[in-house]
N, C-alpha and C positions, 0 to 999 in steps of 0.2 A: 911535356912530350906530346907531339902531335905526330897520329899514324895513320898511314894509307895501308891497309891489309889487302892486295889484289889476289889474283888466281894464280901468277908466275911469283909477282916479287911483293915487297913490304918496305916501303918507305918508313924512314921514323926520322921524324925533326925533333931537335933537342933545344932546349931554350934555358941557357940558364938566368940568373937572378942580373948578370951585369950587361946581358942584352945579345949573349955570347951565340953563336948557332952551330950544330954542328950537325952531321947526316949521316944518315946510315942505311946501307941497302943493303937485304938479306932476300935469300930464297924463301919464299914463303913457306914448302915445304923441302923437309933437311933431316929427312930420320938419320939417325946414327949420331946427325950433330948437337941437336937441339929439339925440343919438344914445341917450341912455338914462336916465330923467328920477331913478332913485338917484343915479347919479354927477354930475348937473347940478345934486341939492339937494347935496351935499357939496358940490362948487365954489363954490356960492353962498356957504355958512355957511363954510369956510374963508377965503374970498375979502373977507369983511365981519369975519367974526369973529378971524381967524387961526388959529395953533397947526396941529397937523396931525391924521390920521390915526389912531388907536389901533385900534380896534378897531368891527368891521360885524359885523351882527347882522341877517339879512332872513329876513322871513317872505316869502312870493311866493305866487301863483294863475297862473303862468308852466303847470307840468304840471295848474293843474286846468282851466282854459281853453282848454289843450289837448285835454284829453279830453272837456269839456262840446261843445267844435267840433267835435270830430275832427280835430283839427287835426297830430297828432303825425306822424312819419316813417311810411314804407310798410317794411311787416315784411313778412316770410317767417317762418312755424311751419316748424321741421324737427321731425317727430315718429317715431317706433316705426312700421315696415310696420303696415297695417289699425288705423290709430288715426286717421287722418287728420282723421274728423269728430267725432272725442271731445269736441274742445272745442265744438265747435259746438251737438252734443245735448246738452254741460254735464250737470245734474243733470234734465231734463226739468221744472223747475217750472213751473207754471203760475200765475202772481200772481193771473190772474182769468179761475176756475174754470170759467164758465159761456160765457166767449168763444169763439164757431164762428171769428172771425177772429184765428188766434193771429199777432202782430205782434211777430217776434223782434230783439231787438237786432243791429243790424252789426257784425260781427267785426272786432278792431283788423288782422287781420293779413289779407294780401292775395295772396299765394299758399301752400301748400303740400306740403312736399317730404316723401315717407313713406321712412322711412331704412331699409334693409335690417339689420336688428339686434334681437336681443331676450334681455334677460337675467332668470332667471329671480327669482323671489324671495327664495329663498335665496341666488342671485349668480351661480347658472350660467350660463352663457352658452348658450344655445339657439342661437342664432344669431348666428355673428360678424360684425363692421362689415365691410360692403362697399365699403370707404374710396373702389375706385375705383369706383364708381355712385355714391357719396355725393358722387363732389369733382365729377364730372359733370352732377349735379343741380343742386350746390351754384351751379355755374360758369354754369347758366344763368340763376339767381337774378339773378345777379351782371350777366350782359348785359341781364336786362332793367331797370336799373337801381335793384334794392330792394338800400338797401344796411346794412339793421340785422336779422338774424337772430335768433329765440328757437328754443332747443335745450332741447326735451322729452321723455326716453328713458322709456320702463319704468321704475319702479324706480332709476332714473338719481338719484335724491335720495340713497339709500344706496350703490348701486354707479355709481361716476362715472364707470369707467374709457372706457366710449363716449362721453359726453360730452363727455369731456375730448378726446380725438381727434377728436372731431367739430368742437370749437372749434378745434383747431388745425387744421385743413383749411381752415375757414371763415377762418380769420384768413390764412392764407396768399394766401387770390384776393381778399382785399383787404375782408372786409367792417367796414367800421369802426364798429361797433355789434353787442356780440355780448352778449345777453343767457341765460347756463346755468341751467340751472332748479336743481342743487345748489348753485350759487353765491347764486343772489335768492331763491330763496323753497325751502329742504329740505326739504319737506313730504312725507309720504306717499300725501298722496290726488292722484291723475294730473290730475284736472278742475281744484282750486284750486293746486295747484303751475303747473301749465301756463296759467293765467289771469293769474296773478302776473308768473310770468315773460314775456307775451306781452307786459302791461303796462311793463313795464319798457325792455322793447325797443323801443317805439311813443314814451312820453316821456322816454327820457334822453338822444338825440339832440338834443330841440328845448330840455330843461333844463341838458345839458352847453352852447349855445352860447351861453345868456343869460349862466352861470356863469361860463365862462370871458371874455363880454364886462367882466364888472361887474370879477372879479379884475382885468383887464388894463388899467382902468380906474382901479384903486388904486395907491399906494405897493408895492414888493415884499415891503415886512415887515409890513402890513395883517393881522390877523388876522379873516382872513374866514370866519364861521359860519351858516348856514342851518338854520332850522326846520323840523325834519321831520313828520309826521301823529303821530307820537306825544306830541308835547310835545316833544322834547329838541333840542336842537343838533346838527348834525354840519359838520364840515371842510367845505370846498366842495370838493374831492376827493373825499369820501366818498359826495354829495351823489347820490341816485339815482333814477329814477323811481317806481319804486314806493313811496318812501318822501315822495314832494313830493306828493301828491294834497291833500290837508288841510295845506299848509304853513301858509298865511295863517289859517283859521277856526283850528286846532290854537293859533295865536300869540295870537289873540284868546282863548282860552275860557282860555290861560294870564294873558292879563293883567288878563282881566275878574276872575279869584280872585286875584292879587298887586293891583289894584286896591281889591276888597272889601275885604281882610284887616284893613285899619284900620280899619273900623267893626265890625266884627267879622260882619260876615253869611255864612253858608255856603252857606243856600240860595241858590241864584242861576239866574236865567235869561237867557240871553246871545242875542240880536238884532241883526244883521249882515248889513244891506240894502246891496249892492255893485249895479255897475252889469252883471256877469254873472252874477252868482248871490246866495242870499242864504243864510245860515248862522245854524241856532239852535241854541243848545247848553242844558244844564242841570248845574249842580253840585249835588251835595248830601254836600260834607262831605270827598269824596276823589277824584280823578280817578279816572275812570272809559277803562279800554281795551276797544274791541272786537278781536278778531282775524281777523274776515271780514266783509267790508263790499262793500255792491253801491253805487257812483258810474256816475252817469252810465248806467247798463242794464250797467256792467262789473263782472265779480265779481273782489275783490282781497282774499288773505288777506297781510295787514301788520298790525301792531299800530297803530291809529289812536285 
């Protein structure tokens, strides 16, 4: 089975063992009818066709629809003392130059906690974790009900050892979404490190409980695979926010080139008018990756 999950509809191609094809197009969302409209074209084509199960294969717009709404979980930034608004003043660009009304995008994350800590560039520790201010802080996060934290240290991409304490704090008063900035995104620079990971922690909440709806919705030996913004498969374990933003367009601009290939055309321009967003791409010859990309007014360095 291969599945397109959009914002309006849900495509699902069915393949079976003698080369057979067959399609199916459901409302994505259909209360009353059905609880999740992949799993509802599966039952159908099982249910008519027989045989079982082998192997799922979904692109989804599950984290880009998210993020085009705002729709993801409520984060807390825990970041380095006196960095609080780093992400905030970002790289100061201004897209257009001449505007007296500058109109900045809204921040995914919804409180801010500045952590007593800072290690130097070479590794030193300047100032060691203040576990108990940090679990204090942490613990009030936690009362006012945000319960997916992104953890962005200094330098913390090469030297983790704060971070990693920091996460086990966090993990201890119960926050069940912890996204580490050496862990999602190891980057150098503090602005697109700390964007990444903010990203992360905002949609893998709302893409971990789709994931785990559809898994739990298959056979247990189901080999379940999900399209990431780079082009490539990952486990639905593996399966993460920052890497879902460009699931579904990412699947399309792969299939619109395995499409082509029998005519032999290279040049190609790819048009993908959905019912929340629309997606145009271009090939000429090799896929093309970028490794920082602004969605939605969010800046995210991933490979897409």
């Amino acid at each position: 089975f291969a599945i397109d999950r959009g914002g309006t509809f849900t495509d699902v191609v069915a393949r079976a063992d003698d080369g057979a094809f067959r399609v199916e197009k459901l409302l994505s969302e259909n209360p009353g009818q059905y609880d999740d409209a992949a799993l509802e074209a599966i039952r159908r084509v099982l249910d008519e066709e027989g045989g079982a199960v082998a192997e799922v294969r979904m692109g989804t717009t599950v984290a880009t629809n998210a993020l085009l709404e705002r729709k993801g979980d409520r984060v807390a930034l825990a970041i380095t003392r006196g960095f609080g608004d780093a992400i905030r003043i970002g790289y100061q660009a201004r897209p257009d130059i001449f505007a007296r009304n500058i109109s900045l995008p809204t921040m995914l994350y919804e409180e801010v906690v500045e952590i007593a800590e800072r290690v130097g560039v070479d590794g030193e520790v300047l100032v060691a974790l203040d576990e108990t201010a940090a679990r204090d802080a942490l613990q009030r996060i936690r009362e006012q009900g945000i319960d997916a934290l992104a953890i962005v240290l200094m330098h913390g991409w090469r030297y983790a050892g704060h971070e990693m304490r920091l996460a086990e704090i966090a993990r201890e008063l119960g926050f069940s979404q912890l996204s580490v900035s050496h862990e999602v995104a190891p980057l150098i620079k503090l602005i697109g490190r700390g964007d990444t990971t903010i990203v992360d922690a905002y949609l893998s909440p709302v893409l971990r409980r789709y994931v785990d709806r559809v898994a739990a919705g298959l056979p247990g030996e189901t080999d379940l695979h999900f399209m990431q913004s780079n082009g490539g498969l990952a486990e639905a374990t593996a399966f993460r926010g920052k890497d879902a933003i460009l699931s579904g367009p990412a699947g399309g601009v792969v299939g619109m080139v395995a499409a082509s290939a029998p005519h032999g055309n290279e040049r190609l321009i790819g048009f993908d008018m959905g019912g929340t967003s629309t997606d145009v791409s271009h090939f000429a010859g090799q896929f093309e990756l970028s490794d920082e990309s602004v969605v939605a007014g969010v800046r995210i360095r991933a490979p897409m």
